[in-house]
TORNUTI-552124 format. One line per 10 residues: number of its first residue (from 1); their letters; for each residue x, y, z of C-alpha. Coordinates in nm, 3 decimals, padded with zeros to 5 digits. Layout:
N
NUM> A> X/Y/Z; ...
//
This chain:
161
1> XXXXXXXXXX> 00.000/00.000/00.000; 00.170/00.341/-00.090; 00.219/00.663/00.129; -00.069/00.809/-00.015; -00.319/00.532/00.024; -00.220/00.516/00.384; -00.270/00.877/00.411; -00.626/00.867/00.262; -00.774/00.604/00.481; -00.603/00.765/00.799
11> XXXXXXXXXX> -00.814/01.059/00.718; -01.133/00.895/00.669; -01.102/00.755/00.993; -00.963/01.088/01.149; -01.305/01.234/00.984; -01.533/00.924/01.119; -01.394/00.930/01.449; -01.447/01.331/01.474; -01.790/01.322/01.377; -01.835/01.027/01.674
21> XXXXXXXXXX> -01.645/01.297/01.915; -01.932/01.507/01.831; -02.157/01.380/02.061; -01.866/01.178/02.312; -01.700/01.440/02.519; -01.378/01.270/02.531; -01.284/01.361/02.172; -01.169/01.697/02.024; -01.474/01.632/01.732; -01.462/01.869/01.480
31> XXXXXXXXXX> -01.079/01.985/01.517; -01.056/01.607/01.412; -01.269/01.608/01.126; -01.090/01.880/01.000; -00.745/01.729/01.057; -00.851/01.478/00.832; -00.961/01.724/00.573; -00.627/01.830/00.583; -00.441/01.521/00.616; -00.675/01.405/00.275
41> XXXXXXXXXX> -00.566/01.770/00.104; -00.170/01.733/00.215; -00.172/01.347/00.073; -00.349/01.505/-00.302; -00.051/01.791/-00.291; -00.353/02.026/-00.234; -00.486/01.988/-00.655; -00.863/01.852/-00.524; -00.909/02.069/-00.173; -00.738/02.450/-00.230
51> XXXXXXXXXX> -00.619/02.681/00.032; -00.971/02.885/00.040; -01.154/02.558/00.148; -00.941/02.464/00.419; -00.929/02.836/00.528; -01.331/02.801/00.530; -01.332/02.464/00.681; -01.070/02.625/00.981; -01.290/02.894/01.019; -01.595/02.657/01.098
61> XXXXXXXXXX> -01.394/02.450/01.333; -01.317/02.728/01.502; -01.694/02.820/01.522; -01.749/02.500/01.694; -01.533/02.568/01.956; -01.731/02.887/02.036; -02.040/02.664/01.960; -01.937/02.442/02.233; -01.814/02.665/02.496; -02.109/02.897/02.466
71> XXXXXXXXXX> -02.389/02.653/02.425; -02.295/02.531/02.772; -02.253/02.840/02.972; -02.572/03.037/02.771; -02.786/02.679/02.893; -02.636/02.743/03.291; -02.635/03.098/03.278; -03.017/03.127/03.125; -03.102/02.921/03.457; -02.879/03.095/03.684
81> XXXXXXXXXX> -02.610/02.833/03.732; -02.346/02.840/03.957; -01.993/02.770/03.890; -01.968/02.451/04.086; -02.305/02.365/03.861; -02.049/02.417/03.546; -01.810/02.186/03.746; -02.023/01.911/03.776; -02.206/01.935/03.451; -01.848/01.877/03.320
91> XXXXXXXXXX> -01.744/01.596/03.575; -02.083/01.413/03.530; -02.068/01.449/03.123; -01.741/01.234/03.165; -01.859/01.007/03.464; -02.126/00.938/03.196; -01.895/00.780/02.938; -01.840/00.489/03.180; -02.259/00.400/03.188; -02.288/00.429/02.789
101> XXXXXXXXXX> -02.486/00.546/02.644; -02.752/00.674/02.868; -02.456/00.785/03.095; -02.398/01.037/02.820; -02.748/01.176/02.810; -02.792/01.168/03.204; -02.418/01.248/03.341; -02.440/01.607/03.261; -02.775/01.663/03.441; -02.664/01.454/03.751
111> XXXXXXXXXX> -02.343/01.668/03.739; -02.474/01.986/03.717; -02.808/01.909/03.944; -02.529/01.800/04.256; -02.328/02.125/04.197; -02.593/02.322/04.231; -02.688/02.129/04.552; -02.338/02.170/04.677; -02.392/02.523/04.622; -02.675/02.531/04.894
121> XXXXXXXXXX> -02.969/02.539/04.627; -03.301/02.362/04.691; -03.413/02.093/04.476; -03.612/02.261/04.262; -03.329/02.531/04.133; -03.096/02.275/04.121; -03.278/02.069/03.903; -03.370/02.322/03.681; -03.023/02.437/03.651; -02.969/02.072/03.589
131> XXXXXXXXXX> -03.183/02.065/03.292; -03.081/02.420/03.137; -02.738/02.275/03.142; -02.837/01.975/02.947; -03.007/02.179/02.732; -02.729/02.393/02.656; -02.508/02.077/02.580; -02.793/01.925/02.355; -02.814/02.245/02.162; -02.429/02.223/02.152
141> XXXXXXXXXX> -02.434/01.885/02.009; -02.680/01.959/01.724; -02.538/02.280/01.647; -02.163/02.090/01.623; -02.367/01.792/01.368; -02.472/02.049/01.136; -02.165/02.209/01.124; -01.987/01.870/01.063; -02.187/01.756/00.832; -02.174/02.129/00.642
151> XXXXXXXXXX> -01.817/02.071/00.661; -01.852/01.708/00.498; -02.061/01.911/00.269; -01.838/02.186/00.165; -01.512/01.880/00.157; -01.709/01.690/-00.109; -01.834/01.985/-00.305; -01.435/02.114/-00.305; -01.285/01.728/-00.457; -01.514/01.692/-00.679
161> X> -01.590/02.006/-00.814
//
């Protein structure tokens, strides 16, 4: 198998393996899909995928990291979240990977609902913060699909065209 075979398949993967780290926690997602882009453009000498694509495709990785910061905090903030809330929305969205995959779905509530209760809040606030959290992380996790799949998109449309 030559260099650039190797190279080709390594990027699918790096691309299939982003798009999973989407919606798992524990992988950078979309700054992996796009290393693959790159890895597939470096291995073609750059004659299918041009510099303006991968300057595009940078820019919306870079909009998914703002995606996925501010999806969280805008979900906590919008319910009045505390810090510690943040904490364990974070803790519990990793605890969850261990209890797939409902872990996933439930770890960031838990998290966040016991930070809040840490925090001295009653039930009530604390599982509403809970929920605004997992809100915020849902909306983060849609919002980061389309944007993969737009990036998929824009990939394809830049090969073959």
């Amino acid at each position: 198998m030559d260099t650039q075979a190797i190279c080709y398949a390594l990027a699918v993967l790096m691309i299939v393996v982003g798009i999973v780290g989407v919606v798992l926690p524990a992988l950078p997602g979309l700054p992996l899909v796009f290393a693959g882009m790159l890895l597939a453009a470096w291995a073609g000498d750059f004659q299918r995928i041009g510099w303006v694509a991968l300057v595009v495709l940078g820019l919306m990785t870079l909009l998914s990291l703002a995606v996925d910061f501010l999806s969280t905090t805008v979900g906590a903030k919008k319910v009045g979240a505390s810090s510690k809330a943040l904490w364990g929305s974070v803790i519990g969205t990793f605890a969850g990977l261990f209890f797939m995959p409902i872990g996933v779905l439930v770890g960031p509530f838990v998290g966040a609902l016991l930070g809040e209760l840490w925090h001295g809040r009653k039930w009530r606030k604390a599982a509403k913060v809970g929920f605004g959290t997992w809100l915020g992380i849902a909306l983060g996790i849609v919002l980061k699909l389309g944007l993969a799949f737009a990036m998929l998109g824009l990939f394809v449309f830049a090969w073959f065209f």
